[in-house]
N, C-alpha and C positions, 0 to 999 in steps of 0.2 A: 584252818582254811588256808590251802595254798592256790595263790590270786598270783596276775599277772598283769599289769599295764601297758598294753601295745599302741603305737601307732603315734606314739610320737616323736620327735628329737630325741628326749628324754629329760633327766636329771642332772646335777639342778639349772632349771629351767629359764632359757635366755631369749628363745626364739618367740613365741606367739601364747595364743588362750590355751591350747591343749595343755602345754608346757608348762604353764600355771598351776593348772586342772591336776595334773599328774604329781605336781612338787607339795600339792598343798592335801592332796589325799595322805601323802606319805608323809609329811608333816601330821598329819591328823594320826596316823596310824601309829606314830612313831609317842604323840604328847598323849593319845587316850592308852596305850601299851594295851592295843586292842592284841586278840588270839590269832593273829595274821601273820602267816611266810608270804611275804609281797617281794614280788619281782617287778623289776622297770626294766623294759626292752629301748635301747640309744643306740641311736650312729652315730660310732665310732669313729666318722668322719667329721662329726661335728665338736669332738672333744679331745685336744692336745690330754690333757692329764683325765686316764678312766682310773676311777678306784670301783672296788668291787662291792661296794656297800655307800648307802648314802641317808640318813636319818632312819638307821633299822632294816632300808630294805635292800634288796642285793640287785645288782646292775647287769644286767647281761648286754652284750655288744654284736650290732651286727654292721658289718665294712659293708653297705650301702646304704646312699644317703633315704632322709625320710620323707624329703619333698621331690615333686616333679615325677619324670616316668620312674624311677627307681624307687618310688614309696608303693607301687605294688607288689615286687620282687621282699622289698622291705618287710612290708606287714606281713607278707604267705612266711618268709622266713622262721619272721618271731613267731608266728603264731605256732608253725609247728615245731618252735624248737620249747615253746614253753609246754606242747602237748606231750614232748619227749620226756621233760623232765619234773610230767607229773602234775602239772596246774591244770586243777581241776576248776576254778572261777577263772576266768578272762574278762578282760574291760579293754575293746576296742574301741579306739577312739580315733572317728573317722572310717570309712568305708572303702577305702585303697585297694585293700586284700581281701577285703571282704568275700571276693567267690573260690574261696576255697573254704568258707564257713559249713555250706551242705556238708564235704566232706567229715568233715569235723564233728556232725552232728551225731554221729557214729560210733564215736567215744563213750563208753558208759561214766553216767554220774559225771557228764562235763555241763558247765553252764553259760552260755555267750552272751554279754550284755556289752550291747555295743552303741553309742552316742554319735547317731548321724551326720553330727555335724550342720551346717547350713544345706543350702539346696546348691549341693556345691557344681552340678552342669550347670546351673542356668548362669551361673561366673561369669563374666566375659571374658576373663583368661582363658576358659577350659572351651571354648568355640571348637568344634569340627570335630575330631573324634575323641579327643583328649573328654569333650561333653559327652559323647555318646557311650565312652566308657564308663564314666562315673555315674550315670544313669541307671543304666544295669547294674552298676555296683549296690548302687542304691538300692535296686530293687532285689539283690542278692539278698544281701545287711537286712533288711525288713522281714524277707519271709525266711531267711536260717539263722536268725540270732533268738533266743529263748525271751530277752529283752532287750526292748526300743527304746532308746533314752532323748528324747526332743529336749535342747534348751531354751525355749520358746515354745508360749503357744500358738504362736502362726505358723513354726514345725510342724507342733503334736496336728493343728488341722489340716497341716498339705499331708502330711503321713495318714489320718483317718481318710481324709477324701480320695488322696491316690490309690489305697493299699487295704484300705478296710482295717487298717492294723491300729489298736490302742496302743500309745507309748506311757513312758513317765516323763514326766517332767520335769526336771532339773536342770536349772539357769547354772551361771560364772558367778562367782563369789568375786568381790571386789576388794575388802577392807586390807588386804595386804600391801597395799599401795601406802598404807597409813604405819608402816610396819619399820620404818627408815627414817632417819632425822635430815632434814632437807639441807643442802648442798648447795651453795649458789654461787659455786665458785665455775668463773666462764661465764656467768650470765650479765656482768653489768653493764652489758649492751642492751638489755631488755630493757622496756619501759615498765614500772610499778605496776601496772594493773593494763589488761589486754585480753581482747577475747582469741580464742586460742583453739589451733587446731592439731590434732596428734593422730599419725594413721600411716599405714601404708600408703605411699603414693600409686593407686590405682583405678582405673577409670569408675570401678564402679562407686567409689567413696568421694563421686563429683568434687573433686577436688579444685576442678576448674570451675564450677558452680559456686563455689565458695569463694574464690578468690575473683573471679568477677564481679561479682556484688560486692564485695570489701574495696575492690579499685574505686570505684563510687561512691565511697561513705569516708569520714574522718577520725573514723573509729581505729585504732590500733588492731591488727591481727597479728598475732605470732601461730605459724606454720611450722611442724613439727614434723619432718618424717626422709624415708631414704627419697631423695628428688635423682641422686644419680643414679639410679636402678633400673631404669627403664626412659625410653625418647619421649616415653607420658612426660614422667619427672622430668626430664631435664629440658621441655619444651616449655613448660611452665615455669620452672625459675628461671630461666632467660627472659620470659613476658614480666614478671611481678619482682624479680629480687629488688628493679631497682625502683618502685613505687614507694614513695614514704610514709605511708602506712600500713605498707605489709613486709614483715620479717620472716625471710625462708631461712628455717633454720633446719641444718642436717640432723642425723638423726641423735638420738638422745638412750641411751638404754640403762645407765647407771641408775640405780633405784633413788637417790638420794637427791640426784639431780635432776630426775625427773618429776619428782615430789615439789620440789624448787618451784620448777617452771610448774607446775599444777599451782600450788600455792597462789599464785599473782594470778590468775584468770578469774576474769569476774561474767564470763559470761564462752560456753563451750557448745563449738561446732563440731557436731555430728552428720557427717555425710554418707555412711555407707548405706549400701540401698538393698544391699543381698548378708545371707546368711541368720546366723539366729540371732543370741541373747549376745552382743558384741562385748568383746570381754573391756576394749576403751571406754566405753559407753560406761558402764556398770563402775568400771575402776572410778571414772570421773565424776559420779553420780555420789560416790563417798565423801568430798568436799567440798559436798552443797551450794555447790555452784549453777547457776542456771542453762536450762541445755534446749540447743536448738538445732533440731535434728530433722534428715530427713522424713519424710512424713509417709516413708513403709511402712506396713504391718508392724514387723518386727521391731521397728522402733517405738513405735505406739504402744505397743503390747508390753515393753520391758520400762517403759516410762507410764506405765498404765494411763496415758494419753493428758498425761500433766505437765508435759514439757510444750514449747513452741515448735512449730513442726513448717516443711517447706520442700519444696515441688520445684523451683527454678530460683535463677537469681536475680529474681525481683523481688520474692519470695521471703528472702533472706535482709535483704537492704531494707522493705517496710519494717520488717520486724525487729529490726537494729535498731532504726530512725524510730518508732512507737514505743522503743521497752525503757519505764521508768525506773528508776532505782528500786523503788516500791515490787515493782513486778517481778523484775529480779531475784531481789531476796525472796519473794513468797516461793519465786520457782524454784531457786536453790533449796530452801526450807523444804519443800515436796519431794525434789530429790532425793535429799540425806533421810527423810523417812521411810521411804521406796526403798534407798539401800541399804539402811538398818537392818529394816524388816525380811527382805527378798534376797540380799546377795552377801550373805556372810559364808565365809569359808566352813565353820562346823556345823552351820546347819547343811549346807550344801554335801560334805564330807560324811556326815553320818547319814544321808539319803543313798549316796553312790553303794557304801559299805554294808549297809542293810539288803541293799537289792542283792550284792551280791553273796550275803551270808543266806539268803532267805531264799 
């Protein structure tokens, strides 16, 4: 089977869930010495040192970046340069390029199995037409991909309801987070134990909802994430850096140290309110830690509605002020069976690899 990986940064992977997604197939492909010629499509802008192979599979490069307006350009790139040389399985991941897919369907003996991603117009970054295109991408990706892959079922039902289209279902694997021996070197400014938040700093992962309610409570927060990346970010750590009980901490990406900072949280803030199965969430969910998240769909659905859940931040400050140690642990306990069971990397891996041999 010759397979190809598009549509993300690439390998090995620093940036986001996709990026994951793509390191840990090719991990998979690479530890089961499955019958696979696998290609990973990267920008080459995003990698001082490219080698042309990375646990078995071979690296191709393309000089535009893979986010923003240049991950359309990007994805139609890759797509037709892996139809040139012969890959016959595709795994798009993400719906960028997606309308050059019809095209494509044209090819004999090809097969497009493509993972839509979150409901990524309804963003608040993607407003005006940056939405209006991703939309139609959207709806490109659903009716010319052979398969629909939802990582959530609050996905698979806006793709039945919108599209009449059945998907598959396949979440983020998390346990590689467990994959590193924790690092706490930088950290002995922390306090021992702290409920803790980790995320892109962006409006929709109410982040200012979070830190609202924690001004108001005596509870330690440690905040995790890029705060200079945007006037979101940096209007809010000028309001809270200097409250003393909450720690803006920049951001963190070292695997070992970020295990660190996991390790000491006795209790984890989930704010995002868009997209699907959130790859923090699931990661977080593996150190049975207690999680209190926004109360989306898609949050409910990936905590199969066993976590503590919240709408605003008063929301948040009851359910701080109310949770017993007891409670706690029982909700951490439900997590780490949740992720056992639902988000490990090989079962996740031999789902992606079957769709695409079958």
């Amino acid at each position: 089977m010759k397979a190809a990986i598009l549509g993300t940064v690439g390998v090995p992977g620093t940036y986001g869930g996709f990026e994951t997604l793509a390191e840990n197939l090719v991990k998979y492909q690479e530890e089961k010495a499955l019958d696979v010629d696998l290609s990973v499509y990267c920008s080459s802008k995003a990698f001082e040192v490219r080698p042309d192979e990375f646990r078995g599979a071979s690296l191709r490069y393309v000089n535009l970046d893979a986010n923003g307006i240049q991950s359309i350009p990007y994805d139609i790139v890759s797509l037709l340069d892996a139809i040139m040389r012969g890959r016959k399985r595709l795994l798009l991941l993400g719906v960028s390029g997606a309308i050059v897919l019809p095209l494509l369907r044209l090819v004999p003996g090809l097969k497009i199995v493509t993972n839509v991603d979150g409901i990524e117009w309804r963003r608040e970054k993607w407003r005006g037409l940056a939405g209006v295109y991703l939309h139609f991408a959207e709806w490109v990706a659903v009716r010319a991909s052979h398969t629909v892959i939802a990582d959530n079922q609050a996905i698979a039902d806006y793709i039945k309801n919108a599209y009449g289209r059945d998907t598959e279902m396949i979440p983020y694997g998390g346990d590689h987070v467990l994959d590193h021996e924790p690092d706490d070197a930088g950290l002995e400014d922390l306090p021992e134990s702290y409920a803790l938040g980790l995320c892109r700093i962006e409006p929709e992962n109410n982040i200012d909802m979070i830190l609202e309610a924690f001004a108001a409570l005596d509870y330690p927060l440690v905040f995790v994430g890029n705060w200079d990346r945007s006037e979101y970010g940096r209007n809010l750590k000028t309001r809270y850096a200097g409250h003393p009980n909450i720690i803006i901490h920049d951001p963190v990406y070292e695997p070992g140290r970020l295990r660190a900072i996991r390790n000491r949280a006795d209790l984890y803030l989930h704010g995002h309110s868009a997209g699907g199965t959130n790859p923090a969430l699931v990661e977080m969910m593996h150190f049975g830690v207690a999680v209190l998240a926004h109360g989306c769909d898609f949050n409910r659905q990936t905590t199969e509605g066993k976590a503590l859940y919240f709408s605003e931040a008063d929301d948040i400050r009851k359910a701080v002020e109310a949770l017993a140690n007891e409670a706690r642990t029982k909700i951490g306990e439900e997590m780490l069976e949740i992720a056992r069971r639902r988000y490990t990397w090989d079962r996740i891996a031999e789902s992606y690899f079957a769709l695409l041999e079958n």
